[in-house]
C-alpha positions in Angstrom: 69.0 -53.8 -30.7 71.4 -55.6 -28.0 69.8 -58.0 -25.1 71.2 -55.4 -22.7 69.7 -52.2 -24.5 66.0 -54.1 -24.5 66.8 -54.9 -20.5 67.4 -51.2 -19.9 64.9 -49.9 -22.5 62.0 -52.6 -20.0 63.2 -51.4 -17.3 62.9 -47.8 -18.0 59.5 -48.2 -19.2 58.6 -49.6 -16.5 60.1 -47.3 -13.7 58.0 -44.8 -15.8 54.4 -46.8 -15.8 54.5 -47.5 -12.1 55.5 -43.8 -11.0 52.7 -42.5 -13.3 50.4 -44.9 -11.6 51.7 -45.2 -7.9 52.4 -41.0 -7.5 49.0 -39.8 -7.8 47.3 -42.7 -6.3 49.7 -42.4 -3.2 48.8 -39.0 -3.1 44.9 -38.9 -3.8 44.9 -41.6 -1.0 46.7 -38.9 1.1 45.7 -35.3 0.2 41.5 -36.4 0.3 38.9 -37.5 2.6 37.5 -39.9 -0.4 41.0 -41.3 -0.9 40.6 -44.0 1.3 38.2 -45.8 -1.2 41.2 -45.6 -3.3 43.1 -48.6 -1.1 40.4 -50.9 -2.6 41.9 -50.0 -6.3 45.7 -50.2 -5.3 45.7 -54.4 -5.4 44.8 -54.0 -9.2 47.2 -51.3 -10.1 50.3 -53.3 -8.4 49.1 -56.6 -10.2 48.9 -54.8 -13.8 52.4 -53.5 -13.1 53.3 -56.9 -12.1 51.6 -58.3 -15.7 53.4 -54.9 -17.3 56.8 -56.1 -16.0 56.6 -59.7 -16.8 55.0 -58.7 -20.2 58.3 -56.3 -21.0 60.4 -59.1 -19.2 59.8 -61.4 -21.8 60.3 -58.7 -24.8 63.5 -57.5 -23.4 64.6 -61.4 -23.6 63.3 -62.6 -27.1 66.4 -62.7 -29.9 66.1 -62.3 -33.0 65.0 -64.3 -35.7 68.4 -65.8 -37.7 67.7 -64.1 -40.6 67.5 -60.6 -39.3 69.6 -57.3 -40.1 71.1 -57.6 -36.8 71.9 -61.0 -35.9 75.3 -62.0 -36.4 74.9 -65.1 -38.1 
């Protein structure tokens, strides 16, 4: 797999992971009158999807070892 596929293939993921979490949390804190409450979990969700992204960050930039399939040693 190319640098630039894992880059794209990260970043995709995590697009994916923080509109699962942000979109109903956004809207639970709109749409009800206990959603309020809700503003005290948000600092933990956007510091996991910070974690998530620097976790996929450094996956998307790891090479290969030399003697794998696809390096072209």
């Amino acid at each position: 797999m190319s640098p630039r596929s894992r880059f794209v293939l990260a970043a995709a993921a995590w697009c994916l992971a923080a509109v699962a979490l942000v979109l109903p949390l956004v809207w639970l804190i709109n749409n009800r009158d206990w959603g309020i409450g809700l503003m005290l979990v948000t600092p933990f969700v956007v510091y996991g999807l910070m974690r998530l992204g620097r976790a996929l960050e450094g996956w998307a930039r790891t090479t290969p070892p030399p003697g794998h399939e696809g390096s072209r040693d």
